[in-house]
C-alpha positions in Angstrom: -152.0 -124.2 -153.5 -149.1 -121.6 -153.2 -147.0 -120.9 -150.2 -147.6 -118.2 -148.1 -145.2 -115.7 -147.2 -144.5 -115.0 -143.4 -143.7 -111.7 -142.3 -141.5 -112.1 -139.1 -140.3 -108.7 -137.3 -137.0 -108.2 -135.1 -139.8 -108.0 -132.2 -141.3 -110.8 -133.3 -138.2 -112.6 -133.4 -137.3 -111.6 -129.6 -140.3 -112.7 -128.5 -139.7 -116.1 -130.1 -136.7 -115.8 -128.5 -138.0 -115.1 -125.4 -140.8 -117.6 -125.8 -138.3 -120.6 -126.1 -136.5 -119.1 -122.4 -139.2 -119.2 -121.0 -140.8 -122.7 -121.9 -137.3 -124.1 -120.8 -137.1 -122.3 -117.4 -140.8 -123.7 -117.2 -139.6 -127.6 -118.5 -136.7 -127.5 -115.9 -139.3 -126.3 -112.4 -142.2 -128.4 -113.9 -139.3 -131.5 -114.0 -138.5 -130.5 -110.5 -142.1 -130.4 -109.3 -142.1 -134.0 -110.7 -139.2 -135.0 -108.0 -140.8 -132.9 -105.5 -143.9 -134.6 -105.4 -142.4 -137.9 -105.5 -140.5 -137.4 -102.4 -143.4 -134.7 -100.4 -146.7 -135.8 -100.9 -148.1 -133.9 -98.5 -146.7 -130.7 -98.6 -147.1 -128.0 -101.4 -143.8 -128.0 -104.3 -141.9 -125.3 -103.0 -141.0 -123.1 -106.4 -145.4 -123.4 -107.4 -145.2 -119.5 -107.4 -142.9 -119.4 -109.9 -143.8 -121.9 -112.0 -147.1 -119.5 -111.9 -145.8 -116.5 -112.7 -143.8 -118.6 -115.7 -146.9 -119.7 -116.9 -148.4 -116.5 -117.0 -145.3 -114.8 -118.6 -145.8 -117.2 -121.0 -149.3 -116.9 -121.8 -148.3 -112.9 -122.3 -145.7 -113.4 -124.7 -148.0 -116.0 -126.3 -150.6 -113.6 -127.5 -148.5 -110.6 -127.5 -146.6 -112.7 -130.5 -149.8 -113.8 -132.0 -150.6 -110.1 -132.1 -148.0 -108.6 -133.9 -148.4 -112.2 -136.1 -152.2 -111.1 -137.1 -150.9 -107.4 -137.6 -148.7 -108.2 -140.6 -149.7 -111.2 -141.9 -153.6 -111.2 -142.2 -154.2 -110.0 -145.3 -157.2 -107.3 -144.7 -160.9 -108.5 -146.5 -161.6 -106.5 -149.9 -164.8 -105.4 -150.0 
């Protein structure tokens, strides 16, 4: 079994980057909508837009990464 070598890019290292920002911005509102709930059960967590929009930046940086991931480190199928 041999180790395989990773190619990592400087763009693939911002989005990493960028990818560990945004999963902390989301930790810290998720935590908060925790707190919310617990005091407003019947109303609707105030920041839910953003934790939204978070989740969805996420998602895009997500596969944007696994993109450029596949790009330089699948090895093409010989033929």
């Amino acid at each position: 079994m041999t180790a395989m070598s990773e190619t990592i890019t400087a763009e693939m290292e911002e989005l990493r980057h960028l990818i560990a920002q945004t999963v902390a911005k989301r930790n810290i509102l998720k935590k908060e909508m925790e707190e919310w709930y617990s005091k407003n059960i019947h109303q609707r967590f105030e920041h839910s837009s953003e934790l939204i929009t978070i989740d969805s930046t996420l998602s895009q940086l997500d596969s944007h990464y696994k993109r450029l991931w596949d790009y330089h480190n699948t090895k093409p199928i010989a033929s």
